[in-house]
N, C-alpha and C positions, 0 to 999 in steps of 0.2 A: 504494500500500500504506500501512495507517493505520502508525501510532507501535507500536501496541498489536502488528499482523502481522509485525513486524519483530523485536518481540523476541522475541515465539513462534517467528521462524523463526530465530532465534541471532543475527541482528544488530544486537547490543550499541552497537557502535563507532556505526555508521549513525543508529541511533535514538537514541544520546545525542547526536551531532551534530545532527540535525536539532532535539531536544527544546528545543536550546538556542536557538532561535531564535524559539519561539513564549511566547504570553504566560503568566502564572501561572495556578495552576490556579483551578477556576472559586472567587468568591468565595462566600459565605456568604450568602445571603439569609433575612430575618426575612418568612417564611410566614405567614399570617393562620392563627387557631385556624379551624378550618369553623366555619361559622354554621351547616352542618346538620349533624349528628351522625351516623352508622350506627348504626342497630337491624338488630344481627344474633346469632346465639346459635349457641354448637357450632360447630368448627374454620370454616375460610375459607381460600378460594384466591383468590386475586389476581392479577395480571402487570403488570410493570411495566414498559417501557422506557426508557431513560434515557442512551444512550452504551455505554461501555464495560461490558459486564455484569458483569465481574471486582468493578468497584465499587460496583454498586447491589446484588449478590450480598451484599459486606462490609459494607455497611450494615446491611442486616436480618438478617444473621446476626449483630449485634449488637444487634439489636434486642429486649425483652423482649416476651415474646408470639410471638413467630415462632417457630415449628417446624422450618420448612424453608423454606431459600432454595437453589432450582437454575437454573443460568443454561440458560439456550437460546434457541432461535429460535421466531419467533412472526410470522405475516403470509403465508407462503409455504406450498410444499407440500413433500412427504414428499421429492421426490427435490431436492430442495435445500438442503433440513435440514442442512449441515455448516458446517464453518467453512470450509474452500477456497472453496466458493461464495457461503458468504453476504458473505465480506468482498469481491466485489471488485463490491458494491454494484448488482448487475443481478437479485438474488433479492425479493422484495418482502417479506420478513423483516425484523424488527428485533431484534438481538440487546437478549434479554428475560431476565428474572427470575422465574419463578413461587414467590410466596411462600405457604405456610400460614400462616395465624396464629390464636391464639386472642382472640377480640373482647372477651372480658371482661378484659385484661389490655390489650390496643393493640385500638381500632376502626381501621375501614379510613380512615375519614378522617384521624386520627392518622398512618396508612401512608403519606397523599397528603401531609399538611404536612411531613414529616419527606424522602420524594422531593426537593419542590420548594425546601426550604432548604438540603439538605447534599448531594444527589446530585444534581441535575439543574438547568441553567440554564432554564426554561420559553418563553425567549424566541428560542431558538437555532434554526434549521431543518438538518435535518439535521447536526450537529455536533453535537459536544461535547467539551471540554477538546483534545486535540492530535486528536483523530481525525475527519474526515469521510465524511461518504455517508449512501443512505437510510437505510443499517441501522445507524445510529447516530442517529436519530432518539428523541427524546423521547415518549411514547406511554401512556396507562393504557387494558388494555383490561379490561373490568368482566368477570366470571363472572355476576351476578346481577343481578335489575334496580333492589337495591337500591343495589350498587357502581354503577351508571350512572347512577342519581338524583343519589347524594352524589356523585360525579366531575363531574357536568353543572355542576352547583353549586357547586362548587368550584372549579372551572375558570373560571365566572363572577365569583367572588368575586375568585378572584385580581387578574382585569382590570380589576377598582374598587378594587385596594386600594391601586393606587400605590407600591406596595412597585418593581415594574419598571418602569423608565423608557419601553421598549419593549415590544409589539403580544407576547400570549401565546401561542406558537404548538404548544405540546402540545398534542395531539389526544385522542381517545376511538376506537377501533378497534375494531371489533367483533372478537368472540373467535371464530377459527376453532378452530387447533390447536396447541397448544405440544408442540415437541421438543426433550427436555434436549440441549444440548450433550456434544459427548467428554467424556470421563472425567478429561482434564489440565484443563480448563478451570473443574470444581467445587471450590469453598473454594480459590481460584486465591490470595486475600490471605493465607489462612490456609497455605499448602503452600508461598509464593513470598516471603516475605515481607522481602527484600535485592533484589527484580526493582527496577529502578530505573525502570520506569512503575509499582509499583506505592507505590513509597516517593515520587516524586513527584508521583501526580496521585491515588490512592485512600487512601493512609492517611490522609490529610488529610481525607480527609470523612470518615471514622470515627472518629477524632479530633473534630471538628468535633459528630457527634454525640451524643459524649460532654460536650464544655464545653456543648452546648447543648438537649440533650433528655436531661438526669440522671437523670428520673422512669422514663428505657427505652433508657436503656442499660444494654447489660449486658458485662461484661468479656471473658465465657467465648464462644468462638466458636461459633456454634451452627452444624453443616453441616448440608448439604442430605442 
C-alpha cells in the first residue's frame, strides 16, 4: 500500500512512520522552454500522469489558463476505474489529471515544461516521491495530433538537454479513456490542506510553481 492509500484509509500514525524514512520530496528541475511551440486555438484537453494525482491536480489548478483540473484514471477499463483497484497496481491505469486549458493564455507545451520541473521526476519508472507501482507512472497522453507532435518533441528535447543526469523514461500513451476519480479525491490540496502527504510532498510543488513560473501562477485555486 502506497504513503498516499494509507492516509486515505486513516493511517496517520503508519504513514508518518514510514514517511520518515524515505528521501525529500522530488527536487526542482530547470525544464528547457520547447523549441517547438503549440499552435492551437479554443479550449484544450490534455492528460497528464505524473505520481500522485492529488499533486499534478494542484499544480494546474494553479495554473493560469486552466479551466479545469480533474484527477482520474487513465490506461485501463471501465470496470477498474476506482481507487480500491487501481492502487494495488494490477489495473493498467495511471492515476491521471485531465486538464482544460485555454492556449492563448498557457500552450500545451508551456503545460509539459511546467509537468517536468515542479510535478514530475521524468527519469523515474514507475514511482514517484514516497509512492510506487504502475499506476504511478509518469505519462502524457496527447488528445490531438498536434499534443503528440509537441510531446514527441519535447520529450526528445529533454534527452539532449542534460538538465537529467539519467535515461528519460516518461512515455507518450495513447489516449483510450479517462474516468474522473471519486468525488473525495477532486481539489484533494484544496479541501485537505493540514493532510500531512499533502503539506509534505504537494504543497511544495505549488509553491515551487509559484517562485518559478510567476508569469502562470495564479493564487486562486481553480477546481475541476
Amino acid at each position: 500500500m502506497s504513503f498516499k492509500s494509507l492516509i486515505a484509509a486513516g493511517s496517520l500514525g503508519l504513514a508518518a512512520l514510514a514517511m520518515s524514512t524515505v528521501a525529500s520530496a522530488e527536487e526542482v528541475f530547470d525544464a528547457p522552454v520547447a523549441a517547438r511551440q503549440a499552435s492551437e486555438t479554443g479550449l484544450q484537453t490534455a492528460i497528464f500522469a505524473g505520481g500522485c494525482f492529488w499533486g499534478i491536480e494542484g499544480i494546474f489548478s494553479h495554473t493560469r489558463g486552466v479551466t479545469s483540473a480533474v484527477s482520474g484514471y487513465h490506461g485501463g477499463t471501465a470496470n477498474t476505474a476506482n481507487y480500491r483497484q487501481v492502487t494495488t497496481g494490477l489495473t493498467d491505469h495511471a492515476e491521471s489529471v485531465r486538464v482544460t486549458y485555454d492556449p492563448s493564455i498557457v500552450r500545451y507545451d508551456q503545460l509539459l515544461q511546467i509537468l517536468f520541473s515542479v510535478g514530475a521526476d521524468p527519469t523515474l519508472h514507475n514511482r514517484q516521491g514516497p509512492d510506487r507501482g504502475a499506476h504511478y507512472r509518469t505519462a502524457i497522453v496527447p488528445t490531438t495530433t498536434e499534443q503528440r507532435a509537441v510531446a514527441t518533441a519535447y520529450l526528445r528535447q529533454m534527452g539532449r538537454s542534460g538538465v537529467w543526469d539519467d535515461p528519460i523514461r516518461a512515455r507518450i500513451e495513447d489516449y483510450r479513456r479517462f474516468y474522473p476519480a471519486e468525488d473525495y479525491h477532486q481539489d484533494y490540496m484544496l479541501n485537505n490542506p493540514n493532510s500531512g502527504y499533502i503539506r509534505r510532498w504537494d504543497a511544495p510543488k505549488v509553491e515551487a510553481l509559484r517562485e518559478n513560473f510567476p508569469g502562470l501562477y495564479r493564487s486562486r485555486f481553480r477546481t475541476g
